[in-house]
C-alpha positions in Angstrom: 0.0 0.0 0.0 1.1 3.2 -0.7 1.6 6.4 1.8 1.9 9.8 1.3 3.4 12.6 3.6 2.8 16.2 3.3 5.4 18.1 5.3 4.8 22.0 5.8 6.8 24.4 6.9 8.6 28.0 7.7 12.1 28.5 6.0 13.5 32.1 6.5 15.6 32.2 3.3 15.0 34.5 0.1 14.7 32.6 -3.3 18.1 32.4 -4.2 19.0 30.8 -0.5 16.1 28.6 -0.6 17.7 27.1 -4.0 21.2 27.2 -2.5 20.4 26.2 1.0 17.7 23.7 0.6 17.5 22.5 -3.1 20.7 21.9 -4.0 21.7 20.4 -0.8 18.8 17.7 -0.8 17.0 17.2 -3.8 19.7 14.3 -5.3 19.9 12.7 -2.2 16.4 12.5 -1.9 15.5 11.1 -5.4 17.7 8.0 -4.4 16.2 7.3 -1.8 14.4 3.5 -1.7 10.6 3.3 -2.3 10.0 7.4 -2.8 8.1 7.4 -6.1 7.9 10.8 -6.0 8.6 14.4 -3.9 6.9 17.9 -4.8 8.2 20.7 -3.7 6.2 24.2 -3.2 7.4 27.3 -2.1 5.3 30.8 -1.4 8.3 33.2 -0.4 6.3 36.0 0.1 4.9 34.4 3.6 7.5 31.8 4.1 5.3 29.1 3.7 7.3 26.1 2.3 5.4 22.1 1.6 6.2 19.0 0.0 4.4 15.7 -0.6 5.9 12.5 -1.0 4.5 9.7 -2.4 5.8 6.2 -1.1 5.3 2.9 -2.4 4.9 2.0 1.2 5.3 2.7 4.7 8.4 0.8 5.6 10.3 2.8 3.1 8.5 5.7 4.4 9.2 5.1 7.9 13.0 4.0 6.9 13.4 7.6 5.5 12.5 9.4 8.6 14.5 7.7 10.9 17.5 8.4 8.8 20.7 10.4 9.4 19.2 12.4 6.8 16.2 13.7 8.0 18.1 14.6 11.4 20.2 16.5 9.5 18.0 18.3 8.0 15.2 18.9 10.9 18.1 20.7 12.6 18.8 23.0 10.3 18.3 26.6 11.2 16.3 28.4 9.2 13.6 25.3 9.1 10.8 26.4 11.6 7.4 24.8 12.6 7.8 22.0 10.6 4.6 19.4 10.6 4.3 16.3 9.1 1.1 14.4 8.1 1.3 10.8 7.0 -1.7 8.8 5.5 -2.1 5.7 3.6 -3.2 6.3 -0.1 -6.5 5.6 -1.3 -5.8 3.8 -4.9 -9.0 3.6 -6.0 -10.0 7.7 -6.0 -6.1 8.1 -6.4 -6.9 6.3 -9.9 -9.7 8.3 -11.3 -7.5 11.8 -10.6 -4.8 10.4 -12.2 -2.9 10.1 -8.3 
């Protein structure tokens, strides 16, 4: 079964930080990693309202990822604030008709 998370979250970094600080630091690592089919990344600078949603092709590889050096690393950095994390199992069958 698949799972997706939706993290959300306050970064206080301009555009060009935010692609520096955050991007380029994370994005390859996280496209390796096992069982992530897929992460979306949205940004609204003028608040500093920052998401993503990962998409799992299921919850061990999910639940491998976040207790990873890597996600400590980055949960301690800085300029992260506030973050919250929502995890649910997917529903295929809805998923399906909206091309999920």
């Amino acid at each position: 079964m698949r799972y997706a998370q939706i993290f959300r979250y306050v970064l206080t970094l301009d555009p060009e930080q935010y692609q520096q600080r955050w991007v380029d630091p994370y994005a390859d690592a996280i496209a390796g990693v096992p069982g992530l089919e897929r992460k979306t990344w949205m940004a609204d600078f003028d608040t500093g309202t920052f998401a993503s949603v990962y998409i799992w092709q299921d919850k061990a590889s999910m639940d491998a990822f976040m207790a990873s050096e890597a996600v400590a690393r980055v949960a301690a950095e800085p300029f992260l604030k506030d973050l919250e994390i929502t995890a649910l199992p997917v529903h295929e069958g809805a998923s399906v008709i909206t091309r999920g």
